[in-house]
C-alpha positions as CSV (number, residue, x, y, z in Angstrom):
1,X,1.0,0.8,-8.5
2,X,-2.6,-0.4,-9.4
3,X,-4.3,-2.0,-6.3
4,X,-4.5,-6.0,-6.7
5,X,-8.4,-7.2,-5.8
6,X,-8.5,-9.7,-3.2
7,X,-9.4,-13.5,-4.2
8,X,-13.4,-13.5,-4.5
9,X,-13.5,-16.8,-1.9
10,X,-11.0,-16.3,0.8
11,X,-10.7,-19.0,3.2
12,X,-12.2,-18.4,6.8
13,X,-10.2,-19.2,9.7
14,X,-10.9,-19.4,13.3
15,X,-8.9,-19.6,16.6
16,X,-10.0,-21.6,20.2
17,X,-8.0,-20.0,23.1
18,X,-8.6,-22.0,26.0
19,X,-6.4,-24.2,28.6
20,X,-9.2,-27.4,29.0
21,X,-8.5,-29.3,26.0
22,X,-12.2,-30.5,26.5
23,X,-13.5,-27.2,25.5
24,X,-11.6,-26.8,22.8
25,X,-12.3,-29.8,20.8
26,X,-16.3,-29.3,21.9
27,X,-16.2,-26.0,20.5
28,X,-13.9,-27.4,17.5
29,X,-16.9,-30.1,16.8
30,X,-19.6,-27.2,17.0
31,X,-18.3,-24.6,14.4
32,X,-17.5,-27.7,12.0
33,X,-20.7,-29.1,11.9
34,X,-21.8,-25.8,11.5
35,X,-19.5,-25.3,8.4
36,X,-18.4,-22.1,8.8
37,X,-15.0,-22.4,8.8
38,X,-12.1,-23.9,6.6
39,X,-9.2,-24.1,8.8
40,X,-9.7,-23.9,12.8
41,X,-7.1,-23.7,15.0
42,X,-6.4,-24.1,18.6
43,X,-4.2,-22.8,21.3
44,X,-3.8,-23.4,25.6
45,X,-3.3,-20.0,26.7
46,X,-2.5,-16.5,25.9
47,X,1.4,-16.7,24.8
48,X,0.8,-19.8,22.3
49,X,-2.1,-17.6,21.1
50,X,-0.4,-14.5,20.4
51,X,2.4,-16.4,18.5
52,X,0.4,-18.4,16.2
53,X,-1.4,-14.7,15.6
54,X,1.5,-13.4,14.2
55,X,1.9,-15.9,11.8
56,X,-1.6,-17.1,10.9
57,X,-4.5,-15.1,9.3
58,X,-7.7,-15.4,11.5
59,X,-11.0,-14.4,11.1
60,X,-12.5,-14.5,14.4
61,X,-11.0,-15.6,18.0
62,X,-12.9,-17.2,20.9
63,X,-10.7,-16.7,24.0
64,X,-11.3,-17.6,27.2
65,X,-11.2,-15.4,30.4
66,X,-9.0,-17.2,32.6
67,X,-6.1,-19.1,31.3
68,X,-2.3,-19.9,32.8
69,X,0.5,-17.6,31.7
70,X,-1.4,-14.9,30.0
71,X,-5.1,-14.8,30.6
72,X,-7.9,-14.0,28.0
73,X,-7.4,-10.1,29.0
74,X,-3.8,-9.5,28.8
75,X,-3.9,-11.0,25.4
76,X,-7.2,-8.9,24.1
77,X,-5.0,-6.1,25.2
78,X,-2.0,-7.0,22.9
79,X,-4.2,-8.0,19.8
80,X,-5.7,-4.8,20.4
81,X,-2.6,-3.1,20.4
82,X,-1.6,-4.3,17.1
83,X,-2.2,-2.7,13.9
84,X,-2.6,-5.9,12.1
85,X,-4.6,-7.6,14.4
86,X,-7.3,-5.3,15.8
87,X,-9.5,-5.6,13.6
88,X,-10.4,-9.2,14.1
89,X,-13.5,-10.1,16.2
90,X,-12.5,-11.4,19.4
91,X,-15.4,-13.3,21.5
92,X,-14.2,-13.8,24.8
93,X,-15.4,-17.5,27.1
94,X,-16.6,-16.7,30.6
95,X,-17.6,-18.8,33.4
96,X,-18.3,-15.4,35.3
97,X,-21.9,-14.3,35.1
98,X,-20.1,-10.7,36.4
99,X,-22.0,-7.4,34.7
100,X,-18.9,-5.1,35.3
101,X,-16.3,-7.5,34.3
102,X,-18.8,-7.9,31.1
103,X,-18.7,-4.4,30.6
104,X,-15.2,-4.4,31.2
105,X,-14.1,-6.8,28.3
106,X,-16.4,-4.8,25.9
107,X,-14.6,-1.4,26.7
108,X,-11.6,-2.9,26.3
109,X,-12.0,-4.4,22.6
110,X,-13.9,-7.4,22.8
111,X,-16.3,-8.0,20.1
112,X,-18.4,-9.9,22.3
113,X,-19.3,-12.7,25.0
114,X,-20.4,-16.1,25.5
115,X,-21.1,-17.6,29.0
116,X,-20.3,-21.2,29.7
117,X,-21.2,-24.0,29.9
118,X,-22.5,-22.1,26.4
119,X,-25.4,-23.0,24.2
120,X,-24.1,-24.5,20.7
121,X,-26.9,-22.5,19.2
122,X,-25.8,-19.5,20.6
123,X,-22.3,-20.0,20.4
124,X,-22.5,-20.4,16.4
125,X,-25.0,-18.0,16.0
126,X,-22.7,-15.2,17.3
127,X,-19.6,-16.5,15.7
128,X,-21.6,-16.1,12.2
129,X,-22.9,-12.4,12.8
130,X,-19.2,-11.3,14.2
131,X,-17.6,-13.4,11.0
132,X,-20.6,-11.1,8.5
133,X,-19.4,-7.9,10.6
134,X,-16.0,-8.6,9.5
135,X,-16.7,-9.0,6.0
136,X,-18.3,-6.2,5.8
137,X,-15.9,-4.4,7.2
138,X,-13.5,-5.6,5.0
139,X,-15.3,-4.6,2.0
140,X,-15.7,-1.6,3.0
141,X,-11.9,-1.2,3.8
142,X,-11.2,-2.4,0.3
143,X,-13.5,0.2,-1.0
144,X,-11.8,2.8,0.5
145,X,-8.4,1.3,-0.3
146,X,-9.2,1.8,-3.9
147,X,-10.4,4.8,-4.0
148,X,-7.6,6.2,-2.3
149,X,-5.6,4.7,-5.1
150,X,-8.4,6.1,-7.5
151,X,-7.5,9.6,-6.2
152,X,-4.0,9.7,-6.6
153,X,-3.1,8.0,-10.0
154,X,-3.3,9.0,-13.2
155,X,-5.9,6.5,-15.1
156,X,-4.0,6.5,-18.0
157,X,-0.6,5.7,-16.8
158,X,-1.3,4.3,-13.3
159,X,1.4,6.4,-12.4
160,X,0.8,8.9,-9.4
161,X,-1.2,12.2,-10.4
162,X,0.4,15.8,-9.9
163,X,-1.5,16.6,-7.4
164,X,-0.2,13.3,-5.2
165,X,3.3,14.0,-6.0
166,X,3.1,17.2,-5.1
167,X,2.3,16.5,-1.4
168,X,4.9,13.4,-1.8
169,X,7.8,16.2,-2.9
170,X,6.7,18.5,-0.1
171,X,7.2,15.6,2.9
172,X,10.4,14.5,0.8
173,X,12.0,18.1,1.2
174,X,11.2,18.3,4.8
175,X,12.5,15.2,5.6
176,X,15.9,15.3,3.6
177,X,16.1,19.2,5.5
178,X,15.3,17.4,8.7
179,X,17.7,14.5,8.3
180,X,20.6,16.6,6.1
181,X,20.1,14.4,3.0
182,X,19.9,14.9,-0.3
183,X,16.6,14.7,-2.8
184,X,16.8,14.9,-6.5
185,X,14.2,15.3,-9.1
186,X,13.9,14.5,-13.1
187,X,11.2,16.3,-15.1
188,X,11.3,14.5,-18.1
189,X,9.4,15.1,-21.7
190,X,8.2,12.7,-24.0
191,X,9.9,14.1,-27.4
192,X,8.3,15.9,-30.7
193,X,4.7,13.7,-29.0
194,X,2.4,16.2,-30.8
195,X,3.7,14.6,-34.0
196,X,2.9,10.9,-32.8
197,X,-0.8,11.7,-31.9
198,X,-1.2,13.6,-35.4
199,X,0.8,10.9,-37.1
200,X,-0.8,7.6,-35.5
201,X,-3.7,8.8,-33.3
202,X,-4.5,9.8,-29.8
203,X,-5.6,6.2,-28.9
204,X,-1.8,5.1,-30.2
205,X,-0.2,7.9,-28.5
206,X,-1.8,7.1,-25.5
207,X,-0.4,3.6,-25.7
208,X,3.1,5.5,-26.1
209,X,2.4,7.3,-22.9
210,X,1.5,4.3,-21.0
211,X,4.4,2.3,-22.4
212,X,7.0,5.3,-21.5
213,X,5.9,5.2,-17.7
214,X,6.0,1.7,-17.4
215,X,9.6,1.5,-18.9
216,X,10.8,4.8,-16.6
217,X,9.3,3.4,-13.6
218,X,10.6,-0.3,-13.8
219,X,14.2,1.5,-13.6
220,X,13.8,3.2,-10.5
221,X,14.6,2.1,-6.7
222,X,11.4,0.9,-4.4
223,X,11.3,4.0,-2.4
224,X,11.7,6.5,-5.5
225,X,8.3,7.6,-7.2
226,X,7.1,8.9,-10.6
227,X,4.1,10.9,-11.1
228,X,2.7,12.2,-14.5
229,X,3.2,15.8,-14.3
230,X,1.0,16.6,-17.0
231,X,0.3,16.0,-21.3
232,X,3.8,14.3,-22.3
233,X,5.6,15.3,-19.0
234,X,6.7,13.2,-16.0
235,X,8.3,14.0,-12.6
236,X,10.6,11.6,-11.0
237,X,11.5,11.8,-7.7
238,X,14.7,10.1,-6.0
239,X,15.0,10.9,-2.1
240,X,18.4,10.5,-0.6
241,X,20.2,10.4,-3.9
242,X,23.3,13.5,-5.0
243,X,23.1,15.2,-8.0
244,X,25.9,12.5,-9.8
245,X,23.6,9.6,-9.0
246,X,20.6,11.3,-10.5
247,X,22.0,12.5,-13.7
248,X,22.8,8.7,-14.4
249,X,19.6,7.5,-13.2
250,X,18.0,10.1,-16.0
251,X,20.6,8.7,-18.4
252,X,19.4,5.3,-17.9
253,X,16.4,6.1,-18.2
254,X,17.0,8.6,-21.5
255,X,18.9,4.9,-23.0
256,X,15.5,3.0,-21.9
257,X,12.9,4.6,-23.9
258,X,15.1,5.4,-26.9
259,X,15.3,1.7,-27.2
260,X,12.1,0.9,-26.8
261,X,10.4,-1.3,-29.6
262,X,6.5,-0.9,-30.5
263,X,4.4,-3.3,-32.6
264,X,1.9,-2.1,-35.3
265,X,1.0,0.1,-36.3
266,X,3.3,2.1,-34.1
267,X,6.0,-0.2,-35.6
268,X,8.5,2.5,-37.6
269,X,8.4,4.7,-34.3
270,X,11.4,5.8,-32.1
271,X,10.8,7.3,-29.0
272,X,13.0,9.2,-27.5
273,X,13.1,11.9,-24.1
274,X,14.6,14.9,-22.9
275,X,15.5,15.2,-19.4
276,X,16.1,18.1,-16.9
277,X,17.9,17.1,-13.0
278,X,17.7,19.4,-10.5
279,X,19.1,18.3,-6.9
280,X,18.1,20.0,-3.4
281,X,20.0,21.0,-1.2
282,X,22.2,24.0,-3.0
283,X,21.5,28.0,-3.2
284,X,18.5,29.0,-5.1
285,X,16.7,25.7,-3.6
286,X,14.5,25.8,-0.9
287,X,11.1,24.8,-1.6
288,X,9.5,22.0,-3.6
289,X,8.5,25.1,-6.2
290,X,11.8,25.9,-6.6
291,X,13.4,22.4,-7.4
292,X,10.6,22.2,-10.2
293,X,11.3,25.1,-11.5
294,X,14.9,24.3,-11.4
295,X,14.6,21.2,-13.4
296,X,11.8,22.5,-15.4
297,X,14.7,25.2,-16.5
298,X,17.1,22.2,-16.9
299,X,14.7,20.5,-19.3
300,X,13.8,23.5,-21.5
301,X,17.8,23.4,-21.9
302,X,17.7,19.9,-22.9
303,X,14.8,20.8,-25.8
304,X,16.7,24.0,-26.9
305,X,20.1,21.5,-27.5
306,X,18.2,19.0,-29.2
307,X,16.4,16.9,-26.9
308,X,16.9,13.3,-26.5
309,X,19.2,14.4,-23.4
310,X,20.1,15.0,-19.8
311,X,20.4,18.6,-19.1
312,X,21.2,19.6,-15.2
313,X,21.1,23.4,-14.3
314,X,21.5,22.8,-10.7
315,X,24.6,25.0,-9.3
316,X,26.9,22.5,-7.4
């Protein structure tokens, strides 16, 4: 769940979209000498453009107006139309000295223009402010990136935060209601954890804590999601899944942390959980409030019995 940082020194990459080979390697020869590129990479018109786009990560295009096949406006139109590719910079070639067809390319999503026979100067100049643009723009992305992540995880877990899962849970139920499947939820309880923070310390049960939601969430599938509810407790969520398969993904689980293994000084302790399932859709369950409170029912069951158990109180 935590949100990898991107290598400090990515490599920059830039591709030439034009059909005269001669332009191509002249502009080539210009942004290498100007060293502001590792990789550059060339392509005749707008179709072999597109594909390599697909495949390749670029940093900035220069494209040229008119091409064969798929000219330099068709293909701003479909790098534009692409989530992953609208962002990058796109400097478009012209022969044209045309205002409105100027104008035209900019309201359509070209970064900006060069007019040929272009000015070396010029040409590199641009390319380096368009190629800062998009690093800052990147940065900023990143910074947003992460504190979306910031906002919905618990710090200490990296698990998602209650307040997170609850607006997962709500567009889980309304989707399994909307597509007639089935969404199951686990409330589980980190057992007699008062004693381990008395016993060994808050900065060693906090290691417990941490430990216990790595181990729960390495079991689950890749579209299920655990969230710290709160203290000791943890909510895990399992869209599309009946109330059979949930109760042996909590007793998985339940066999998981009982075996887990610290190192000192937590080294004599067994952890073990209690676990309460509670399934939607059946009577009494039709809101995310209610399948909490089902399970929460479930798991104060599973305390009362003994803990270190499964405990389901949901009416099949």
């Amino acid at each position: 769940m935590p949100v990898a940082s991107p290598p400090e020194a990515m490599s920059k990459s830039v591709l030439i979209i034009d059909d005269s080979d001669t332009i191509r390697e002249q502009i080539s020869r210009t942004l290498a000498q100007a060293a502001l590129f590792d990789h550059i990479h060339q392509a005749g018109d707008g179709i072999e453009a597109f594909k390599l786009l697909l495949g390749t990560r670029v940093d900035l295009i220069l494209c040229d107006l008119e091409m064969p096949r798929m000219d330099g406006i068709k293909l701003l139109g479909m790098v534009t139309s692409r989530e992953e590719l609208r962002d990058i910079p796109v400097i478009m070639l012209t022969g044209r000295e045309d205002r409105e067809l100027k104008i035209r390319l900019l309201s359509e999503g070209a970064s900006d223009y060069v007019t040929k026979p272009f000015d070396s100067g010029e040409l590199v100049a641009r390319a380096r402010v368009h190629l800062k643009i998009k690093a800052l723009q990147d940065e900023l992305r990143q910074s947003n990136e992460m504190l979306k992540h910031l906002s919905n995880t618990d710090p200490l877990t990296q698990l998602y935060n209650r307040r997170y899962m609850m607006d997962m849970l709500d567009k889980e139920l309304q989707r399994a209601r909307r597509k007639g499947t089935r969404l199951s939820l686990i409330l589980m309880d980190i057992d007699h954890f008062k004693k381990v923070n008395d016993l060994y310390g808050h900065q060693n049960g906090d290691q417990v804590l941490a430990t216990v939601a790595r181990e729960a969430a390495s079991d689950l599938r890749a579209y299920d999601f655990i969230a710290r509810y709160g203290g000791e407790e943890f909510v895990i969520a399992l869209p599309e899944t009946g109330h059979d398969d949930a109760l042996m993904i909590a007793e998985r689980i339940r066999h998981r942390i009982q075996s887990l293994r610290f190192s000192a000084p937590l080294g004599t302790l067994r952890t073990t959980i209690s676990l309460g399932v509670a399934t939607y859709p059946v009577d009494g369950i039709a809101s995310v409030d209610d399948l909490i409170r089902e399970a929460d029912a479930a798991l104060y069951r599973a305390k009362a019995d003994g803990r270190n158990r499964v405990v389901s109180m949901t009416r099949s």
